[in-house]
ChimeraX commands (.cxc) that place a marker at each C-alpha (Angstrom):
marker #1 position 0.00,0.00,0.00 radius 0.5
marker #1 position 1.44,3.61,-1.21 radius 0.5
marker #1 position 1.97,6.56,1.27 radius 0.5
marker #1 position 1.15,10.09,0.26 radius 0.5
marker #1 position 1.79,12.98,2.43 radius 0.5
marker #1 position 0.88,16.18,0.70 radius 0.5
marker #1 position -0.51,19.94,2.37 radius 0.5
marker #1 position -3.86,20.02,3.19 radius 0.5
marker #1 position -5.97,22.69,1.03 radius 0.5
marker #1 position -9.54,24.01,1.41 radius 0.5
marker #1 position -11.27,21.19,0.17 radius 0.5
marker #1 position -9.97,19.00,2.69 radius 0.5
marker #1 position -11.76,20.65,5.62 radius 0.5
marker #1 position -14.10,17.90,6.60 radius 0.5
marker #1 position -11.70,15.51,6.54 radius 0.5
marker #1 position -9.59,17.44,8.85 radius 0.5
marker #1 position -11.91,17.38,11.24 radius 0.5
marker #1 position -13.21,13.80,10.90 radius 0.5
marker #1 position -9.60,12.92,11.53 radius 0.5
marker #1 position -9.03,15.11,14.62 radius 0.5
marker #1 position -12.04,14.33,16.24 radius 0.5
marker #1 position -11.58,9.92,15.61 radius 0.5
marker #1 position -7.83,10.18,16.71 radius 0.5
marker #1 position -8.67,12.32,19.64 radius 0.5
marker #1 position -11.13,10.89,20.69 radius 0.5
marker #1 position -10.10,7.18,20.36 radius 0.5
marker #1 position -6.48,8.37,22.04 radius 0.5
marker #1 position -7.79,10.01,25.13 radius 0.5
marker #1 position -11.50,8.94,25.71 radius 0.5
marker #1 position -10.86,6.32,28.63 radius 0.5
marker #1 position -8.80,9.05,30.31 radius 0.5
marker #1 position -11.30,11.72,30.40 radius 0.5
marker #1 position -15.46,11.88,30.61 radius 0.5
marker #1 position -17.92,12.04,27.60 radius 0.5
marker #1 position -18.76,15.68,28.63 radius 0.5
marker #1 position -15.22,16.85,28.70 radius 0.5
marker #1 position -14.04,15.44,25.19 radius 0.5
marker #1 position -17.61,16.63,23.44 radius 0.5
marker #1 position -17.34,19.51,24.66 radius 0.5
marker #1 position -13.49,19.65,23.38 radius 0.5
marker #1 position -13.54,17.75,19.86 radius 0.5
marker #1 position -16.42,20.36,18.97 radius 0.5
marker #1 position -14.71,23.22,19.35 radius 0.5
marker #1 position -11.32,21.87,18.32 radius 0.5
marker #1 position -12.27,20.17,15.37 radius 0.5
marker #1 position -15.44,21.80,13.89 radius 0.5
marker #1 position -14.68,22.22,10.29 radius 0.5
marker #1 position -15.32,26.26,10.06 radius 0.5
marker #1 position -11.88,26.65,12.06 radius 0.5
marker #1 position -10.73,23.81,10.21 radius 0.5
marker #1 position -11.57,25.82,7.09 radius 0.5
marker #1 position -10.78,29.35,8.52 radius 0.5
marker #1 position -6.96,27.45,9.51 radius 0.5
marker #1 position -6.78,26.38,6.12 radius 0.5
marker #1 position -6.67,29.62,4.36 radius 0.5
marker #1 position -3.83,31.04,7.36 radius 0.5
marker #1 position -0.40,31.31,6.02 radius 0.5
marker #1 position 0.98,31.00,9.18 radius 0.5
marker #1 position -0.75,27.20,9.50 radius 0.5
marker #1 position -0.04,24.27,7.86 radius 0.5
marker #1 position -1.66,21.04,7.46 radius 0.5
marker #1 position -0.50,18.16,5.70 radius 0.5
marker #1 position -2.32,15.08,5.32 radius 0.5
marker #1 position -1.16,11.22,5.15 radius 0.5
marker #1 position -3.39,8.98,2.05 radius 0.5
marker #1 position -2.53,5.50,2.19 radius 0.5
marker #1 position -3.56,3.88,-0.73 radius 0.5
marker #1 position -6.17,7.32,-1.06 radius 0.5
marker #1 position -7.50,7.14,2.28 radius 0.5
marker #1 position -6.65,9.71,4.68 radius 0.5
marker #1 position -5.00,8.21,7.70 radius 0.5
marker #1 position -3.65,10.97,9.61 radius 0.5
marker #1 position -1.90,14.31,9.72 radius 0.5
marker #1 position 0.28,17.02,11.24 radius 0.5
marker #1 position -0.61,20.69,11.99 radius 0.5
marker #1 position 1.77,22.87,12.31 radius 0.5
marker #1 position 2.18,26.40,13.15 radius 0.5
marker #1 position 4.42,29.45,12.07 radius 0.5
marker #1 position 6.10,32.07,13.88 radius 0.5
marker #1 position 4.94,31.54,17.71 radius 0.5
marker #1 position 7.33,32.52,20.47 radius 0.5
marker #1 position 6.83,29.83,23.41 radius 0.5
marker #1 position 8.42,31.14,26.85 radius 0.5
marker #1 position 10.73,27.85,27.00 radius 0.5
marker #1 position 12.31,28.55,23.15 radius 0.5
marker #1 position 13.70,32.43,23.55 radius 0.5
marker #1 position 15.18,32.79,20.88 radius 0.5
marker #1 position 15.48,31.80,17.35 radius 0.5
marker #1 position 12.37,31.55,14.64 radius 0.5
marker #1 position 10.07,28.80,15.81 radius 0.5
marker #1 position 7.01,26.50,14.47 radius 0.5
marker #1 position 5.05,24.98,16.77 radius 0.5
marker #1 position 3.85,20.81,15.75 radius 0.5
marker #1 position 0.55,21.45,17.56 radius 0.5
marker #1 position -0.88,17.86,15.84 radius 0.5
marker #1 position 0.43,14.91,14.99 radius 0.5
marker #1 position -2.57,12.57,14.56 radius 0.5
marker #1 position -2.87,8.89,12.96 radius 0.5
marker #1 position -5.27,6.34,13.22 radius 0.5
marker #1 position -5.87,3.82,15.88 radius 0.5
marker #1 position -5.66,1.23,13.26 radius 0.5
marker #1 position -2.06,2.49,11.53 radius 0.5
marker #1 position -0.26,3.04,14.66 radius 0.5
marker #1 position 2.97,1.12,14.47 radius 0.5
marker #1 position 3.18,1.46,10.06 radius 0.5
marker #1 position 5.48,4.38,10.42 radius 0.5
marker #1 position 3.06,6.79,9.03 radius 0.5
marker #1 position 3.17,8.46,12.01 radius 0.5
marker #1 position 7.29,8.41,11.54 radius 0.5
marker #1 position 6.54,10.24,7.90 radius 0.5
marker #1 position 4.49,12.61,9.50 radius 0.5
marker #1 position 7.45,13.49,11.68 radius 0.5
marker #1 position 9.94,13.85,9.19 radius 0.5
marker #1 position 7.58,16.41,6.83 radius 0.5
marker #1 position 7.04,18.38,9.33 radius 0.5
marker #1 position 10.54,18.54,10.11 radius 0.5
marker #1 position 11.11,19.14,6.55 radius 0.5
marker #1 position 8.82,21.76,6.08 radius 0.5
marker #1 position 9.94,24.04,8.36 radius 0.5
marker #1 position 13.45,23.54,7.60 radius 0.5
marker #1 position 13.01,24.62,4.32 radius 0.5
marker #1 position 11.28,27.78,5.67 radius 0.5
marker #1 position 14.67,27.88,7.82 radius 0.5
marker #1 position 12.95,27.95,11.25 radius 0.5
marker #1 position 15.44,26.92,14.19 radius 0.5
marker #1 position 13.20,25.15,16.55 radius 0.5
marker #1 position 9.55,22.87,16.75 radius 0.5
marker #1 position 8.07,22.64,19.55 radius 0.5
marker #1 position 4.98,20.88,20.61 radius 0.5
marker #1 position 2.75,19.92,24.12 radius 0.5
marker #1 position 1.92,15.91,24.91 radius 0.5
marker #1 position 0.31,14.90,27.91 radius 0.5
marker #1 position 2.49,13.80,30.52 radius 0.5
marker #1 position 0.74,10.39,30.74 radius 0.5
marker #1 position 0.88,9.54,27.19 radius 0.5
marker #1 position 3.89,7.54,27.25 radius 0.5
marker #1 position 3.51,6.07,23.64 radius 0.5
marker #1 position 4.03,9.94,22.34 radius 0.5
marker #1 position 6.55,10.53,24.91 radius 0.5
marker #1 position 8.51,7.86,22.77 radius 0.5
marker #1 position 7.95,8.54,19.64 radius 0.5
marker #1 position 9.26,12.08,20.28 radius 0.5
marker #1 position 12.12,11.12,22.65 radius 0.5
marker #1 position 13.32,8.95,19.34 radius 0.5
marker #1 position 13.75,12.05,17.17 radius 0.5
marker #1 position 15.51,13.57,19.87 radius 0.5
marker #1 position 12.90,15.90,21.41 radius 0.5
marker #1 position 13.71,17.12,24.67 radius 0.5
marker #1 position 11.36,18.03,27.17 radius 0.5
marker #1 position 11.96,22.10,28.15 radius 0.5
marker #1 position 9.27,22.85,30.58 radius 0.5
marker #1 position 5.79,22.76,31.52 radius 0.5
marker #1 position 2.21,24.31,30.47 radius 0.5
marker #1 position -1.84,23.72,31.09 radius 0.5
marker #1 position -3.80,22.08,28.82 radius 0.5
marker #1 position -7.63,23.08,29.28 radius 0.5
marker #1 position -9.98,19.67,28.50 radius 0.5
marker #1 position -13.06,20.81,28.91 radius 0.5
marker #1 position -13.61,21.48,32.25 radius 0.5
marker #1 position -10.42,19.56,33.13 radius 0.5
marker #1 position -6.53,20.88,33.34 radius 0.5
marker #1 position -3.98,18.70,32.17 radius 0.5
marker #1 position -0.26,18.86,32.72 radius 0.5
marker #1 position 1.69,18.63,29.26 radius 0.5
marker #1 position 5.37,18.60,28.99 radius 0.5
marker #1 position 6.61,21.32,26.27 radius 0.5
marker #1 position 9.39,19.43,24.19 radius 0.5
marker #1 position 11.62,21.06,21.82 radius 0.5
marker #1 position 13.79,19.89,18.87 radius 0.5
marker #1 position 16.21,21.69,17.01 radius 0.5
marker #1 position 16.50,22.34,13.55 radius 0.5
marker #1 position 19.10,22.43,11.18 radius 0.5
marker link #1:1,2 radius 0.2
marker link #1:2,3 radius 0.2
marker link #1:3,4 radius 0.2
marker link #1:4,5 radius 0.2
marker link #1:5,6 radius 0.2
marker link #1:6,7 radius 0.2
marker link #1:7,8 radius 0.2
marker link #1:8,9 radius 0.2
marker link #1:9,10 radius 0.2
marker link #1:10,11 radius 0.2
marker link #1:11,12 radius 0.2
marker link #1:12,13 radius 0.2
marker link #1:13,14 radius 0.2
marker link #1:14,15 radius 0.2
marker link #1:15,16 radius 0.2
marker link #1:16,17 radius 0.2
marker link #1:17,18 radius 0.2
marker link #1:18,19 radius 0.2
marker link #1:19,20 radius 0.2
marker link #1:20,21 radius 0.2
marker link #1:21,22 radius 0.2
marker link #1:22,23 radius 0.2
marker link #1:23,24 radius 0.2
marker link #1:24,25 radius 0.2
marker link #1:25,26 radius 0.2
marker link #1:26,27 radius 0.2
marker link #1:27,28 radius 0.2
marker link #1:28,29 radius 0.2
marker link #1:29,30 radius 0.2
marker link #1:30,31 radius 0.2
marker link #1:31,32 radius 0.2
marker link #1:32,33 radius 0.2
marker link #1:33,34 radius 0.2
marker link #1:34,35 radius 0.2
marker link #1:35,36 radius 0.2
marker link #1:36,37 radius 0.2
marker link #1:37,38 radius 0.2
marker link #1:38,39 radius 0.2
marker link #1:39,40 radius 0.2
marker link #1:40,41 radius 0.2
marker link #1:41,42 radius 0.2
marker link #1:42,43 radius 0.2
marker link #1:43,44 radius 0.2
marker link #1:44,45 radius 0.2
marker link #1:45,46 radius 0.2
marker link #1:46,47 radius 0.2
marker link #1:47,48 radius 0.2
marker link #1:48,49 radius 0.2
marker link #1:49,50 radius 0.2
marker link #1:50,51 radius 0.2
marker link #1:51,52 radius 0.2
marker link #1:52,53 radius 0.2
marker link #1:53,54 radius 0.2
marker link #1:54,55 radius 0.2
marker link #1:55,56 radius 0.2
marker link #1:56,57 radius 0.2
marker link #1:57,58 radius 0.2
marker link #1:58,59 radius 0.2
marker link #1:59,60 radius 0.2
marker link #1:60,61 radius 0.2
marker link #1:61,62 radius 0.2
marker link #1:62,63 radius 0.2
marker link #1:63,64 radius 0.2
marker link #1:64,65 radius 0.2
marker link #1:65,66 radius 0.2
marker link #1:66,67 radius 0.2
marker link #1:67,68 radius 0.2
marker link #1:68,69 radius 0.2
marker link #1:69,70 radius 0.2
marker link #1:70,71 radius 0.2
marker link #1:71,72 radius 0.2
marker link #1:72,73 radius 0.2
marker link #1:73,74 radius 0.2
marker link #1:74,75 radius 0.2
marker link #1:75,76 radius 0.2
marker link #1:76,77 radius 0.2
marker link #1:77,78 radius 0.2
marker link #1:78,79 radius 0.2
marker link #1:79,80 radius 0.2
marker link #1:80,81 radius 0.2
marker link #1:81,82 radius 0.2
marker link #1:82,83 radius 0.2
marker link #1:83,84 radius 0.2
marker link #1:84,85 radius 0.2
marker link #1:85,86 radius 0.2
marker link #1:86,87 radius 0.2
marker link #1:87,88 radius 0.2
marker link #1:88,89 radius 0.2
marker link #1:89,90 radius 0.2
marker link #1:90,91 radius 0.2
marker link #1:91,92 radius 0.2
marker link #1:92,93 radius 0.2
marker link #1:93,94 radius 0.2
marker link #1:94,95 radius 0.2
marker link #1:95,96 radius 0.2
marker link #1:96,97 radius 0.2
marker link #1:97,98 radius 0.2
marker link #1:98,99 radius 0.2
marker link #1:99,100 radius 0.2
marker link #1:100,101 radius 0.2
marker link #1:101,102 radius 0.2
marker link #1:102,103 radius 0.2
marker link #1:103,104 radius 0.2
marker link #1:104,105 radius 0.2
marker link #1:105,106 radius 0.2
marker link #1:106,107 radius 0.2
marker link #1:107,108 radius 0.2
marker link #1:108,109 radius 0.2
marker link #1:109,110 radius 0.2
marker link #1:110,111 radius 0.2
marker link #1:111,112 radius 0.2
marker link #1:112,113 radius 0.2
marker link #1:113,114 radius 0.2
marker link #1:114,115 radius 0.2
marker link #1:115,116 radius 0.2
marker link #1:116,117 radius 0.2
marker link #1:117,118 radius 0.2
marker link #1:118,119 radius 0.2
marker link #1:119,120 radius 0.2
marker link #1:120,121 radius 0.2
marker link #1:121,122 radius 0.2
marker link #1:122,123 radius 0.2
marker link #1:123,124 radius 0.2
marker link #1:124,125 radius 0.2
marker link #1:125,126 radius 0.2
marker link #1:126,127 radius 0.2
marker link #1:127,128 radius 0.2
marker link #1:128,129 radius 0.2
marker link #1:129,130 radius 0.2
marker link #1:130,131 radius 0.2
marker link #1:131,132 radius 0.2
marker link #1:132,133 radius 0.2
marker link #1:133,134 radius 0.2
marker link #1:134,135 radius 0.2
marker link #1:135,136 radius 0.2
marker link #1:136,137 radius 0.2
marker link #1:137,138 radius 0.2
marker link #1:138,139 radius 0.2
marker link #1:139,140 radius 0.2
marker link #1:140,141 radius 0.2
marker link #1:141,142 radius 0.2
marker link #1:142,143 radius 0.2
marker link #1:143,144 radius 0.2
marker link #1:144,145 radius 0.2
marker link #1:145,146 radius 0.2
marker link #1:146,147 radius 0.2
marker link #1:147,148 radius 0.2
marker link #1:148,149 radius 0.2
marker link #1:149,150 radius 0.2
marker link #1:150,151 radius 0.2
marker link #1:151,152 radius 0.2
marker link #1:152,153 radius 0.2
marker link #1:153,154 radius 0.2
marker link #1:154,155 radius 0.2
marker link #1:155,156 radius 0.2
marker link #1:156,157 radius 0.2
marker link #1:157,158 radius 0.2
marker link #1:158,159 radius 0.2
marker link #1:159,160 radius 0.2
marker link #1:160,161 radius 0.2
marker link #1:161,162 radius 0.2
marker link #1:162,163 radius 0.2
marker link #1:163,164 radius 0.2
marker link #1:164,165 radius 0.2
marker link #1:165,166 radius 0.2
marker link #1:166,167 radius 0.2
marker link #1:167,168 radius 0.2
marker link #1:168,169 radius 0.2
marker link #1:169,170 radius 0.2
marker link #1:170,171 radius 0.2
marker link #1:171,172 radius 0.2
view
């Protein structure tokens, strides 16, 4: 079966957000209640931000077709200047979503590597990105492309906080 990564463009709004909301939900349901991750996944994923995102050229989206079905994707954003990354241009990998059933096919690993890529080209120095301290599996997919964890911020869940770990990884 063929992998495809290209960028996302307008038309690919819906399935955007049919892809957030599966992976999200399917990744942290059994950690959080119904209420919370409703209440989340619509506001996250509703496809008029999706859309509105699309047409920012300070956001990026690029999607993973295997075989022509969309399996995942990465979102990434320009130009944002997190407290833990001082200095330098920086990109922030704010999603890095595949589905339950191609974890472990390395599509998440091509993901990775275009968005790395990407903002290389646009010569940024750093990515960073926020993963929920308990999500161990991410925690090690990161740690093997030499992320390093640089501090800590809130993550609002509804009516839940959750502690994620800011990680960092330097380009170039």
């Amino acid at each position: 079966m063929s992998l495809t990564i290209r960028q996302a463009n307008a038309q690919d709004a819906e399935v955007l957000s049919l892809l957030g909301a599966t992976t999200f939900y399917d990744t942290f349901h059994a950690f959080h209640n119904e209420e919370d991750m409703k209440k989340y996944i619509a506001d996250a994923y509703n496809i008029e931000k999706i859309s509105t995102n699309l047409t920012d050229p300070g956001i990026l989206y690029y999607l993973a077709l295997r075989s022509g079905l969309p399996v995942g994707y990465i979102k990434l954003i320009k130009n944002v200047q997190p407290p833990e990354l001082p200095e330098g241009r920086v990109a922030e990998l704010e999603k890095i979503y595949v589905l339950k059933e191609y974890l472990g096919t390395g599509i998440g690993k091509k993901l990775m590597q275009q968005a790395i890529v990407a903002m290389v080209q646009e010569n940024f120095d750093w990515l960073f990105l926020g993963v929920w301290q308990q999500n161990q599996r991410a925690l090690a997919f990161y740690a093997g492309f030499g992320w390093e964890i640089c501090g800590i911020r809130q993550f609002k869940l509804g009516n839940t906080i959750c502690d994620d770990y800011v990680m960092k990884l330097k380009l170039g």
